[in-house]
C-alpha positions in Angstrom: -9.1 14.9 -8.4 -11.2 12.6 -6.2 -12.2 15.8 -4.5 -13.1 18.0 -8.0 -14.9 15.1 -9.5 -16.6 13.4 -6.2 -18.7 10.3 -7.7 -17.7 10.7 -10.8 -14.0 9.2 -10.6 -13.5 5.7 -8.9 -9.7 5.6 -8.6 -7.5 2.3 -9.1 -3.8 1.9 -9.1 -2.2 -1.4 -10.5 1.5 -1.9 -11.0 2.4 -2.2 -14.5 2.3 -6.4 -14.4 -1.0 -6.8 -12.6 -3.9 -9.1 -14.1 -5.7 -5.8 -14.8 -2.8 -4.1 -17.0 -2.3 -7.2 -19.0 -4.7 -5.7 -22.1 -2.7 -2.7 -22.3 0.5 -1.6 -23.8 2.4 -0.1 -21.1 5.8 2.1 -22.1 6.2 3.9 -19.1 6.4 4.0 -15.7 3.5 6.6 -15.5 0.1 5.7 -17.1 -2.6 7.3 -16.6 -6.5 5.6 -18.3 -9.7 6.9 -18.5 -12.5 4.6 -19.1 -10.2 2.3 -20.7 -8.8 4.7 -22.6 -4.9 6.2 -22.1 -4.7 9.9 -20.6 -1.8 12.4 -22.9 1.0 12.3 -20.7 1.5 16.0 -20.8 -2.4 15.7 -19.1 -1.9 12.9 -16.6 1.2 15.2 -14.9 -0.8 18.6 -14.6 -3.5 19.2 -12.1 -4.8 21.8 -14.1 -4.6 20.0 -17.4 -6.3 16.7 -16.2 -8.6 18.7 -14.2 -9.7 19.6 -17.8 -9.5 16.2 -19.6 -11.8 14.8 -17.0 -14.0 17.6 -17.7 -14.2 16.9 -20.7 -14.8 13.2 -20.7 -16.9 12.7 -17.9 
């Protein structure tokens, strides 16, 4: 994605008990947020289908 979106995506990953995961309500083991907000799983685990979630929100 880093690639696709250049600039536009600044990637960080947190385990699920990390200071920054603290406001959110975790119920897997994959999460996926954009801007705060959390990513459809069915989207966060497809290329093609997050490739066009980030198209739209960015």
């Amino acid at each position: 994605m880093k690639e696709d979106f250049k600039d536009s995506v600044d990637l960080h990953i947190y385990k699920n008990d990390s200071e920054e995961a603290k406001d959110f309500e975790i119920r897997s083991s994959t999460n996926v947020f954009v801007n705060e907000e959390s990513v459809p799983l069915e989207a966060a685990l497809s290329n093609d289908k997050m490739k066009a979630y980030l198209q739209e929100k960015i």
